[in-house]
N, C-alpha and C positions, 0 to 999 in steps of 0.2 A: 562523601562519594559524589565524584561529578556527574551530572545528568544531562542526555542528550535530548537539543532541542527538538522541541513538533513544531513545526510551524504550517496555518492555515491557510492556503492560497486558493479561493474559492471554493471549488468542492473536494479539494487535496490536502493531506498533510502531507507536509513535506519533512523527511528526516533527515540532515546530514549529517553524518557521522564524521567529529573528527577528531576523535580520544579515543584511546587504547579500548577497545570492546572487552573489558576485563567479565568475567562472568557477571557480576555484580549489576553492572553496569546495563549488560544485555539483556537480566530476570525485569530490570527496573523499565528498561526501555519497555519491553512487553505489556509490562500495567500501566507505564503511562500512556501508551498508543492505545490500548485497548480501551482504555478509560475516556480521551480526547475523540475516539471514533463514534462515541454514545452520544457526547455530550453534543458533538457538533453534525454529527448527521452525512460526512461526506462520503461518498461514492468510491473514494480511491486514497490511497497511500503509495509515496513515493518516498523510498528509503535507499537515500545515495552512499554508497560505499565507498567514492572513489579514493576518501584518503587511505582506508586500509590495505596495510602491505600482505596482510596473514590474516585468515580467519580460520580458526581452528573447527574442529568438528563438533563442539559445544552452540559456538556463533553460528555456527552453520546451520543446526537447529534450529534454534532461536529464531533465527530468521524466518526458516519453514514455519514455525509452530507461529510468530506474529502472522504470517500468512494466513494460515487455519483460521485463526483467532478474527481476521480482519473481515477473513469470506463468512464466515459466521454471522456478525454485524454488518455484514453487506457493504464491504467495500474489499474492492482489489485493489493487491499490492501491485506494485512493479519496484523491484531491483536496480537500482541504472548505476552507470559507472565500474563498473566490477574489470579489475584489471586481469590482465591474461594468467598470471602469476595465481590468482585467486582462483579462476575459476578451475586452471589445472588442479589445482589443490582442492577442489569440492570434489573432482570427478574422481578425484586421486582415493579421496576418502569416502567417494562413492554415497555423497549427500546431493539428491538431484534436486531439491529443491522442490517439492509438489507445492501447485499451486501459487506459483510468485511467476509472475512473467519478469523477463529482465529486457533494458534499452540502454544504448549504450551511451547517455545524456540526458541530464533531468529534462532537456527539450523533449525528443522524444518519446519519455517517460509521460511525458502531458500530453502529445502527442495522442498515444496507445490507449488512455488512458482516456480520453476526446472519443478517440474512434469508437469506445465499446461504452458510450455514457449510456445507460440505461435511460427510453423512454418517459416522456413525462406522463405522469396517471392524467387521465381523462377527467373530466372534471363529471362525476356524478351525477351532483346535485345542481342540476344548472336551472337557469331563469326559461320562464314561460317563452323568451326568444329561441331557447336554445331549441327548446322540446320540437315547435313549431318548424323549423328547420330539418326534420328529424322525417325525410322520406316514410310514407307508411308502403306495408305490403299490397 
């Protein structure tokens, strides 16, 4: 069974899809994203559709449920590339896709994905400079 790459591009995986999304193929993608989002900690997933001609209403899940699955582990997906053809045929089959924003170029896709980075946490535990720094009431 051929497997669809992840690849890390900072704080993104990036998926491009470019073999037939046979069922198999799509249950596999799901454990391996889901498994690569643990391990490496990033903020976003970008899963490029654009070679797909047809995505059926199985793939079409799939995608939702790596979605779910991503927000859960704390990273949003984006969608990008999705041809006209395809997206008639979600609406058609009336799969809206919760929770996947979509862009219409993995640029963009980095983009959207820039725009909504989550905050860096403040640093806690800081040095006797920091404290001092620290306006009193």
């Amino acid at each position: 069974m051929e497997r669809v790459p992840v690849l890390k591009i900072g704080d993104i995986l990036l998926v491009s899809i470019q073999i037939d999304m046979e069922d198999q193929v799509a249950l596999q993608l799901q454990e391996d994203l889901a498994e690569r989002i643990v391990a490496t900690g990033v903020g976003g997933v970008i899963i490029d559709i654009s070679a797909l001609d047809i995505v059926d209403s199985f793939v079409g899940r799939t995608l939702a449920t790596i979605a779910s699955v991503s927000r859960v582990l704390d990273a949003e997906t984006v969608v990008v590339g999705m041809r006209p053809a395809v997206a008639i045929t979600l609406v058609e089959l009336g799969l809206s896709l919760p929770g996947i924003r979509t862009a219409l170029n993995v640029e963009l896709g980095i983009a959207l994905l820039s725009a909504n980075r989550r905050p860096e946490m403040p640093d806690i535990v800081g040095d006797e400079d920091d404290q001092a720094a620290v306006p009193t009431p």
